[in-house]
Residue frames as qw, qx, qy, qz and C-alpha x, y, z in Angstrom:
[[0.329, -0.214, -0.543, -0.743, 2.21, 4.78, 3.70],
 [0.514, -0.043, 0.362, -0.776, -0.99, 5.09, 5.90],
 [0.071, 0.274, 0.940, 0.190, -3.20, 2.10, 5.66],
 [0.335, 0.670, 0.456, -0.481, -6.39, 4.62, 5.31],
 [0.083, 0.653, -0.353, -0.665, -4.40, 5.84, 2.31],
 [0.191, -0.169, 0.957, 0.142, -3.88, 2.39, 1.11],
 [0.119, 0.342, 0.926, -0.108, -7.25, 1.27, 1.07],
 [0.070, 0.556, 0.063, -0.826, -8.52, 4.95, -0.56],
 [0.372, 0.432, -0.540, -0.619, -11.01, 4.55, -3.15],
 [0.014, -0.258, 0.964, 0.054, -11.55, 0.44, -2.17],
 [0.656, -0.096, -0.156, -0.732, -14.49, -1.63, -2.37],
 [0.400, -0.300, 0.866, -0.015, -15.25, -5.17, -1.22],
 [0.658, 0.272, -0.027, -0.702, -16.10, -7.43, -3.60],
 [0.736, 0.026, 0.676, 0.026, -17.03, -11.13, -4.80],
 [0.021, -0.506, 0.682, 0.527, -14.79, -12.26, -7.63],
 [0.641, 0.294, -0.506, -0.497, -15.71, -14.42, -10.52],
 [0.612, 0.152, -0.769, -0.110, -14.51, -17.48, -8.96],
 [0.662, -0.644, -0.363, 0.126, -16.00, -16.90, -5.01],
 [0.394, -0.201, -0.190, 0.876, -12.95, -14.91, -3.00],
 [0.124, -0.952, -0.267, 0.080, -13.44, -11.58, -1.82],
 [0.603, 0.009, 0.018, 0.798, -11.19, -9.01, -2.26],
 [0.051, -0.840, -0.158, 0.517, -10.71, -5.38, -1.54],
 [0.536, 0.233, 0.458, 0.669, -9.99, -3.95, -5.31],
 [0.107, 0.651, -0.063, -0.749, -9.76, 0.07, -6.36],
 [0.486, 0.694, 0.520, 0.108, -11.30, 0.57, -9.70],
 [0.381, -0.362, 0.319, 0.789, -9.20, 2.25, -12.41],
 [0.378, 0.598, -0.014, -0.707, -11.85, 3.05, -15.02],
 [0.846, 0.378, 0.247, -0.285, -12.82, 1.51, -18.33],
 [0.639, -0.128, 0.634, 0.417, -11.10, -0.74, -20.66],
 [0.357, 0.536, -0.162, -0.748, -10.72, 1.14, -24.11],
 [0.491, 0.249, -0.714, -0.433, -12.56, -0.85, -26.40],
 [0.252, -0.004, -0.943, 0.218, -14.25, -3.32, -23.90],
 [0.355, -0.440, -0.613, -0.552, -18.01, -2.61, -23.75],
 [0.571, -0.712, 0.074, -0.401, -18.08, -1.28, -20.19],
 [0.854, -0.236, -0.361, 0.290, -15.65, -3.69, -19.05],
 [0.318, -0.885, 0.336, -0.049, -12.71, -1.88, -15.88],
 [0.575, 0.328, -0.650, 0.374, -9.70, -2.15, -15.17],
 [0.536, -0.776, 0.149, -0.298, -9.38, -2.54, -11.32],
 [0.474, 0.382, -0.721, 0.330, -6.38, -3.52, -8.93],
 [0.761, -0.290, -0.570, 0.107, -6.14, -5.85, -6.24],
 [0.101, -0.744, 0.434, -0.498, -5.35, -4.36, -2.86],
 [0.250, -0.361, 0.723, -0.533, -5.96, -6.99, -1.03],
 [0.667, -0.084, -0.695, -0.255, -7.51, -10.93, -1.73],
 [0.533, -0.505, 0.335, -0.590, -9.65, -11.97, 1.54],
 [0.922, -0.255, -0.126, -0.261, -8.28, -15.33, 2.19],
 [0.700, -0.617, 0.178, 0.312, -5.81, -16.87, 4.56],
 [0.694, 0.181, 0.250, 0.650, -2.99, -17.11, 1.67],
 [0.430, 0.586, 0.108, 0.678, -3.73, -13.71, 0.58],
 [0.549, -0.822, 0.105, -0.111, -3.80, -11.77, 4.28],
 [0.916, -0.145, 0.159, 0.339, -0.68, -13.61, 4.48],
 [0.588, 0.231, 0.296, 0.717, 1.27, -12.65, 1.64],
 [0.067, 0.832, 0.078, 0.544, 0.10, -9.11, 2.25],
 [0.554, -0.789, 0.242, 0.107, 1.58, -9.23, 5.83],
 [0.794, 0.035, 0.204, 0.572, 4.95, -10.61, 4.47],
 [0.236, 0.737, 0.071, 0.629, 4.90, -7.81, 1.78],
 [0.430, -0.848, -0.161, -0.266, 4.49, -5.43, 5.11],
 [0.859, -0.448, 0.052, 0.242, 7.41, -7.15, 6.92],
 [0.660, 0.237, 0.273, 0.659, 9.59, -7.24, 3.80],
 [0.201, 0.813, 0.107, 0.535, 9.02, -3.21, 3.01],
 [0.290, -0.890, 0.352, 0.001, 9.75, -2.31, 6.82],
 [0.844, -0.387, 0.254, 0.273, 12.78, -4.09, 6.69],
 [0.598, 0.520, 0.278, 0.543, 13.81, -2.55, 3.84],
 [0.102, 0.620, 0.047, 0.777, 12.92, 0.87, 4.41],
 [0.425, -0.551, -0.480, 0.534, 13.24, 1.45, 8.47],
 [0.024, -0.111, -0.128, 0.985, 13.68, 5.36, 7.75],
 [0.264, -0.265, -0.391, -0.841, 9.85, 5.34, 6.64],
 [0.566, -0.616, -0.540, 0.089, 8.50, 4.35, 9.80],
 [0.142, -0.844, -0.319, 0.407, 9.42, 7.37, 11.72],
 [0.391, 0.733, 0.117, 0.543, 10.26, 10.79, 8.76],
 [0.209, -0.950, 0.090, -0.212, 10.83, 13.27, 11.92],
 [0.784, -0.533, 0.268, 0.171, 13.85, 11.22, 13.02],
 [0.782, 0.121, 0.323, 0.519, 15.38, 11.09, 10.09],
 [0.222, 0.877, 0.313, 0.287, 14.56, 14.71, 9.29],
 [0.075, -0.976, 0.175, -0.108, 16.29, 15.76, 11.80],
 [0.839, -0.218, 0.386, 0.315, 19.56, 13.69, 11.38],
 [0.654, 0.457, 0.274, 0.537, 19.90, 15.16, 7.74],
 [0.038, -0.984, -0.106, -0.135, 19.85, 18.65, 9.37],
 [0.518, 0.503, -0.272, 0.636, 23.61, 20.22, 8.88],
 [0.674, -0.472, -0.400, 0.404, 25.32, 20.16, 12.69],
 [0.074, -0.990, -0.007, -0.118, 26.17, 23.93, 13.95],
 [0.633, 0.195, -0.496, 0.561, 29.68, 24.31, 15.15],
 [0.536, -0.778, -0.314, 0.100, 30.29, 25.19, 18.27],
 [0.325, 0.815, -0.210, 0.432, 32.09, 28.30, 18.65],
 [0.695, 0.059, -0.417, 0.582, 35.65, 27.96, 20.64]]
């Protein structure tokens, strides 16, 4: 996943209790006088920069084929025989 992709849609903004955070807006709460839903991408202080690099660490390590698709693309491609 692209980090321009990631961050598509984000704003910065100052939370209720002081923190910043980068947070995509999901559109109104039904029933909730204008109130949103919105989701965290990304909480601007040391803990949360942190824990979003972990996350980062933890996902490539998981998933190594999604760091490069054209290598693996062509691995799944079906080997020719060579003719005798």
């Amino acid at each position: 996943m692209g980090i321009r992709r990631y961050f598509k849609g984000g704003r910065l903004v100052r939370m209720s209790d002081g923190s910043r955070c980068i947070i995509r807006d999901l559109g109104l709460v039904k029933g909730g006088k204008g109130l949103r839903h919105f989701e965290c991408l990304l909480r601007l202080t040391v803990e949360g920069v942190l824990s979003k690099f972990v996350q980062v660490l933890r996902l490539d390590r998981k998933h190594p084929e999604d760091r490069r698709p054209s290598e693996i693309a062509l691995a799944r491609l079906p080997r020719s025989r060579e003719r005798e």
